[in-house]
PLY file of the C-alpha trace (Angstrom):
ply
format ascii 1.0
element vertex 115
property float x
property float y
property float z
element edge 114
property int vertex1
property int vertex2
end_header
1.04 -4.19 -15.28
-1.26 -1.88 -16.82
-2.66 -1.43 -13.34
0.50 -0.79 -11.60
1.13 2.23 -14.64
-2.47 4.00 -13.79
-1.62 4.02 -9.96
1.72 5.36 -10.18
-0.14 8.03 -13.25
-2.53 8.87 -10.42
-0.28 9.19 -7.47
1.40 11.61 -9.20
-1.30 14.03 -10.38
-3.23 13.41 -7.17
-0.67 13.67 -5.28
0.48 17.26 -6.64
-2.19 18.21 -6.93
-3.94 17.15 -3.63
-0.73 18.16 -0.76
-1.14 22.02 -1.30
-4.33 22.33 -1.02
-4.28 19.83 2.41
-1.76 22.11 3.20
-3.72 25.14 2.64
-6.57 23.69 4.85
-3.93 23.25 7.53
-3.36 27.11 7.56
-0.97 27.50 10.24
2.91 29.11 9.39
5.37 26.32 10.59
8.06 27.95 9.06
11.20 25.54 8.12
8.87 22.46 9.33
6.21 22.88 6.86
8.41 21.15 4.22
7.85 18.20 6.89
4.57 18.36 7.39
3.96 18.59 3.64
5.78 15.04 3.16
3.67 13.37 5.63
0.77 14.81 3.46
2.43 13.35 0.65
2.98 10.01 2.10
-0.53 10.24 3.10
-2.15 11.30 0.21
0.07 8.69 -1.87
-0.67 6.16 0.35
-4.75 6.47 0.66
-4.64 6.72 -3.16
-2.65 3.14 -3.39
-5.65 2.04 -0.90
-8.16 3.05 -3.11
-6.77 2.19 -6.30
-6.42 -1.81 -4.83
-10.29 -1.50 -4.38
-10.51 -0.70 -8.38
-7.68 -1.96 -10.50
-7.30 -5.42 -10.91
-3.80 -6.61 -10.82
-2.62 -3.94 -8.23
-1.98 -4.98 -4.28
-3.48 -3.91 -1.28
-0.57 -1.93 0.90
0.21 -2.48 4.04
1.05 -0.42 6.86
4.55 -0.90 6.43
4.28 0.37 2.88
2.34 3.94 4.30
5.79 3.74 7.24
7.95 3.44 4.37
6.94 5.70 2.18
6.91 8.37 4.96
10.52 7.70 6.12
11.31 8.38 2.25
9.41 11.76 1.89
10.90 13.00 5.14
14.81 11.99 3.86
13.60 13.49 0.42
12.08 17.28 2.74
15.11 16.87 4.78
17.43 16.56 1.20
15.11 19.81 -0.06
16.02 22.13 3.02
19.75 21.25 3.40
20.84 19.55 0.11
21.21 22.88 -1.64
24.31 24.03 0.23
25.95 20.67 -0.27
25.07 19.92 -4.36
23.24 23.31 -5.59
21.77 21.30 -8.49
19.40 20.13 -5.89
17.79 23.72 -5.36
16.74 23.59 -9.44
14.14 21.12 -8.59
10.72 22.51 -6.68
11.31 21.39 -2.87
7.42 19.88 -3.37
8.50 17.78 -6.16
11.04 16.71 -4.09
8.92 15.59 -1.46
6.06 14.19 -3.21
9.19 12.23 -5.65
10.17 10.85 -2.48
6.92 9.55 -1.35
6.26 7.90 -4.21
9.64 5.98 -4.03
9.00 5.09 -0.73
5.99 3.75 -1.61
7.00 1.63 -4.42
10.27 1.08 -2.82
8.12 -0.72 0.08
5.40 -2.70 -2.67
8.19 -3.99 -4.87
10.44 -4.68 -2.46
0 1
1 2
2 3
3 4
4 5
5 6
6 7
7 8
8 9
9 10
10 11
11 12
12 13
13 14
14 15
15 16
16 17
17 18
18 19
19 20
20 21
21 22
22 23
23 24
24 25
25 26
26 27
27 28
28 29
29 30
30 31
31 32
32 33
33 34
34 35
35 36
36 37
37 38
38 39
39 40
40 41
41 42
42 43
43 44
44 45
45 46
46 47
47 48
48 49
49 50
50 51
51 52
52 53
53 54
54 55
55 56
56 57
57 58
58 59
59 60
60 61
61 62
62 63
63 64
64 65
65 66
66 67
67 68
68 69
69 70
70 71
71 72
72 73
73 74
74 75
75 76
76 77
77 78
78 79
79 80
80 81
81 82
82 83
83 84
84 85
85 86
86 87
87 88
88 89
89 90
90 91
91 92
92 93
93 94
94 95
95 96
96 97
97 98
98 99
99 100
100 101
101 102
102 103
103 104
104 105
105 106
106 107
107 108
108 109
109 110
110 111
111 112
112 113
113 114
């Protein structure tokens, strides 16, 4: 359990912390798709740090490809939700459109390990 806690603590700070500056080493202006590209990042980044954190911690699983597919799907709903969300519920645009994505990667993820 106490496992489980740390690699969620890490995805998260990794994980924001990580994405921009992937992003930055990318260096090219996508425009309205780099909101995309930054959740595959994410789901990257999330994932790869759920693969290393199985090699360490004790009690927590090795993922699976499905769980990296998963948790991709989920970011790219979560970009998608970012971009166009705002005209439908404007509560939406409050929240940081990279929280958003990187929230949504991390469901997917444990979405996909729990489920």
């Amino acid at each position: 359990m106490l496992g489980k806690l740390v690699l969620f603590l890490l995805q998260i700070v990794i994980g924001w912390f990580l994405a921009p500056k992937i992003m930055s080493l990318i260096g090219i202006q996508l425009g309205i798709f780099e909101l995309f590209v930054l959740a595959v990042v994410c789901a990257i980044v999330v994932f790869l740090v759920g693969v290393l954190a199985a090699q360490v911690l004790r009690d927590v699983g090795q993922p699976g490809g499905a769980t990296l597919s998963f948790s991709l799907i989920i970011a790219l709903i979560f970009a998608a939700v970012a971009l166009w969300g705002p005209q439908i519920v404007p509560a939406i645009s409050k929240v940081p459109d990279e929280a958003l994505v990187l929230a949504g990667a991390i469901i997917g993820y444990w979405a996909r390990r729990t489920g």
